[in-house]
C-alpha positions in Angstrom: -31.1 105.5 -35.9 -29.8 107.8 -38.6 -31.1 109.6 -41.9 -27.3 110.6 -43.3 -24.4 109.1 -43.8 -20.6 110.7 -44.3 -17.5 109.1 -45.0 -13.8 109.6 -45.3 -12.5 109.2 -48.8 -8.7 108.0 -48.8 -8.1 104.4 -47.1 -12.0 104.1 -46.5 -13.5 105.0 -50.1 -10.3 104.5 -52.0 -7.4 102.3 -51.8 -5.0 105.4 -51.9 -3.0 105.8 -48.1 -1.1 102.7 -48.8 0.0 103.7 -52.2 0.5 107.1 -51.5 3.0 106.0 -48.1 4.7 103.9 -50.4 5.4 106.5 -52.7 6.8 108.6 -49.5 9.3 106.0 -48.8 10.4 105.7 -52.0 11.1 109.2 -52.5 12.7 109.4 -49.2 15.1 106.4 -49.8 16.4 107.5 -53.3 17.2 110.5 -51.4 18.7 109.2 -48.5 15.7 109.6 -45.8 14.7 106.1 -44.0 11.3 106.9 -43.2 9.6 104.2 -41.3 5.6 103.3 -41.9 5.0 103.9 -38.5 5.9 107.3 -38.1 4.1 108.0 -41.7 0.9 106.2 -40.2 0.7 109.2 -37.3 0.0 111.9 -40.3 -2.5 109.9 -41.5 -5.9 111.6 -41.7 -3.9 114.8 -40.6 -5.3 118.2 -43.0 -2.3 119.0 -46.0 -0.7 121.6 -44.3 -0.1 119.6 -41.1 1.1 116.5 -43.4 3.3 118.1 -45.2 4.8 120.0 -41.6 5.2 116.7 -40.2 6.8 115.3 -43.0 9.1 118.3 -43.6 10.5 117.3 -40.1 11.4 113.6 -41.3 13.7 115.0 -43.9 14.8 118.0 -41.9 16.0 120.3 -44.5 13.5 122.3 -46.2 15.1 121.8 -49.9 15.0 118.3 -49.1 11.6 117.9 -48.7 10.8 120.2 -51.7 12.2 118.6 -53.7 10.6 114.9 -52.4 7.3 116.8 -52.3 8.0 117.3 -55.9 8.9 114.0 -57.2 6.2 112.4 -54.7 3.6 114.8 -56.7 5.1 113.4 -60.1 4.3 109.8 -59.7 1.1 110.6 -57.9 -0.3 112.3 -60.8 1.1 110.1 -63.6 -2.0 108.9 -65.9 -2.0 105.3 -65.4 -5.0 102.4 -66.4 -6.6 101.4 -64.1 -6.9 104.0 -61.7 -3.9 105.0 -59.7 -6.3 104.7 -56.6 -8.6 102.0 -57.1 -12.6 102.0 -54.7 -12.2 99.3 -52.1 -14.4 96.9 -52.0 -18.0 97.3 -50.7 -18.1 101.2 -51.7 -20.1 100.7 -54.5 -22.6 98.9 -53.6 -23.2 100.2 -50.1 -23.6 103.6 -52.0 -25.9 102.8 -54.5 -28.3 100.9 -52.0 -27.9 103.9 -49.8 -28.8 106.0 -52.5 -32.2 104.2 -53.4 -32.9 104.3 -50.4 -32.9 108.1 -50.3 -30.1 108.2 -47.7 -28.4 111.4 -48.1 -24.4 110.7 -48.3 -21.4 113.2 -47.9 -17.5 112.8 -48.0 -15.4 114.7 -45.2 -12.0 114.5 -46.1 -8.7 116.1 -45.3 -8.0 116.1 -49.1 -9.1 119.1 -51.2 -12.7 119.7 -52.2 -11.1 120.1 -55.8 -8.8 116.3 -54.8 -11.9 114.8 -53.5 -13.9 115.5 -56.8 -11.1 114.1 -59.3 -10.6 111.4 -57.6 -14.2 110.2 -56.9 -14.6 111.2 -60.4 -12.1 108.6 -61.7 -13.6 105.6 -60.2 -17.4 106.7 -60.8 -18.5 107.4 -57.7 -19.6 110.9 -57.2 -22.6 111.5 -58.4 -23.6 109.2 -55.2 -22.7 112.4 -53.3 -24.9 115.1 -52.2 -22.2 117.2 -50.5 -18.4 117.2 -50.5 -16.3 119.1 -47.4 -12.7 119.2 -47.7 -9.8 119.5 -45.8 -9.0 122.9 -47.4 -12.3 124.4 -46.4 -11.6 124.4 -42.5 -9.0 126.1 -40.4 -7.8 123.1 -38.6 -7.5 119.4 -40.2 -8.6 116.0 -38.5 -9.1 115.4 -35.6 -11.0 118.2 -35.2 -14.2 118.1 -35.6 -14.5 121.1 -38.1 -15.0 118.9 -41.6 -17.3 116.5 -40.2 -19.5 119.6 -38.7 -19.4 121.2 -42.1 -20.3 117.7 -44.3 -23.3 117.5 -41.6 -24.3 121.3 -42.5 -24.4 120.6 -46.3 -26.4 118.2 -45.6 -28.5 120.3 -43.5 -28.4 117.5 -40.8 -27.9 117.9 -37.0 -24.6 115.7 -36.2 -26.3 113.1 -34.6 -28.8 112.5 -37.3 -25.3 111.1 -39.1 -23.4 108.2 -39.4 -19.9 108.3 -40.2 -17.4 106.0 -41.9 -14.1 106.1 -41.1 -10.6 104.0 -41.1 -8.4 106.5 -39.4 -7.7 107.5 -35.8 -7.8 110.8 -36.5 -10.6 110.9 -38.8 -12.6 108.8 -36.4 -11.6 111.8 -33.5 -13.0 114.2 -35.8 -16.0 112.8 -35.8 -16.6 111.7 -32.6 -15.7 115.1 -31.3 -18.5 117.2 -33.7 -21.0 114.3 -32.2 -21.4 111.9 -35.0 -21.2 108.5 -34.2 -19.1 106.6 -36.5 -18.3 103.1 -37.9 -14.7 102.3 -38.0 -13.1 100.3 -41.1 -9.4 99.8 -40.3 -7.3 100.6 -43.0 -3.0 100.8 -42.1 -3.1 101.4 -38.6 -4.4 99.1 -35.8 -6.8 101.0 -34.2 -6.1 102.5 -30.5 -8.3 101.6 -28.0 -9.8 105.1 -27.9 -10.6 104.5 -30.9 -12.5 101.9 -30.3 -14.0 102.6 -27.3 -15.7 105.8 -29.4 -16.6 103.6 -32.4 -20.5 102.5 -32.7 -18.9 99.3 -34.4 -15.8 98.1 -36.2 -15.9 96.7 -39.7 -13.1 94.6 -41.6 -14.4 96.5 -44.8 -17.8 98.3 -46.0 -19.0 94.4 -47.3 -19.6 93.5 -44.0 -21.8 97.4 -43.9 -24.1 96.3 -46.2 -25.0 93.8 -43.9 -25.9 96.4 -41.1 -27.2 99.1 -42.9 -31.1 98.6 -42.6 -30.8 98.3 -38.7 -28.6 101.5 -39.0 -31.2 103.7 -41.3 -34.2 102.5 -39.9 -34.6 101.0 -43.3 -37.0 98.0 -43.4 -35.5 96.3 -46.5 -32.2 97.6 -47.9 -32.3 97.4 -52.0 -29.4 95.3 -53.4 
């Protein structure tokens, strides 16, 4: 059915949303802000710009949330062993049989192109990527369409020649909306059932993708 494949990067890729929301609260605790994971899980997937707007609204006062986005950014970027943002299981080896298989693969992400790198970087998966599109190279962020349609580009593939993975309902949106059908692999948020009305399937992670790939990529046999 398809000849590419793009995914998301953080909470599909790498275990990174639920550390990165934890680190939120923290922050917003030792300085007095209660900030429940539900209304963090609606930025989710959301481009920088409009994260950090939202979020500047949970702590109201401008110097407040500079100074949160400060120490937030401080323990984010601490070196730490192993990696701060560990790959989630599946990821590598659904990559590397795609890969053999000479199934193209992209990441559209609302993190930076320069975030996306480092962090693929760190747990040795890049290289499995022949174009990157980041959240910082489109106008608007997740969900619309605008990163998906420019991983599909790079990859000089029409959108429905694609197959997307996704674990957010914005992220999942986005691709839906530039018309590339998408697998969904819940990551903190139940999924809506928009969202799962749009998705081709839902996964618990990308194991269970393996599994599904050769029917997906019109792949007679899948190398291991």
């Amino acid at each position: 059915m398809f000849s590419a494949a793009i995914f998301d990067m953080d909470g599909l890729l790498i275990d990174s949303e639920r550390t990165i929301m934890n680190t939120w609260i923290a922050v917003g605790h030792g300085l007095g802000v209660h900030i429940r994971p539900v209304d963090y899980a609606e930025i989710i997937g959301r481009s920088l710009p409009e994260c950090h707007a939202m979020l500047a609204k949970m702590f109201g006062e401008e110097q407040l949330f500079q100074e949160a986005l400060t120490r937030v950014r401080q323990r984010l970027h601490s070196p730490t062993t192993p990696p701060l943002f560990p790959l989630k299981s599946g990821v590598h080896a659904l990559l590397t049989a795609l890969v053999k298989a000479g199934v193209p693969c992209a990441v559209a992400s609302s993190s930076s192109g320069q975030e996306i790198r480092s962090r693929l970087a760190r747990v040795d998966v890049l290289d499995f990527f022949d174009a990157i599109a980041g959240g910082d190279e489109v106008a608007r962020g997740k969900p619309d369409p605008a990163v998906y349609e420019l991983a599909a580009s790079r990859l000089r593939k029409s959108p429905s020649d694609c197959l997307a993975f996704e674990d957010s309902e914005n992220g999942v949106l986005a691709a839906h909306r530039a018309g590339i059908r998408v697998v969904t692999v819940p990551d903190l948020k139940r999924p809506s059932a928009e969202v799962i009305g749009v998705s081709l399937t839902m996964l618990q992670s990308l194991d269970q993708a393996i599994e599904c790939a050769s029917r997906w990529f019109d792949i007679e046999d899948l190398p291991a």
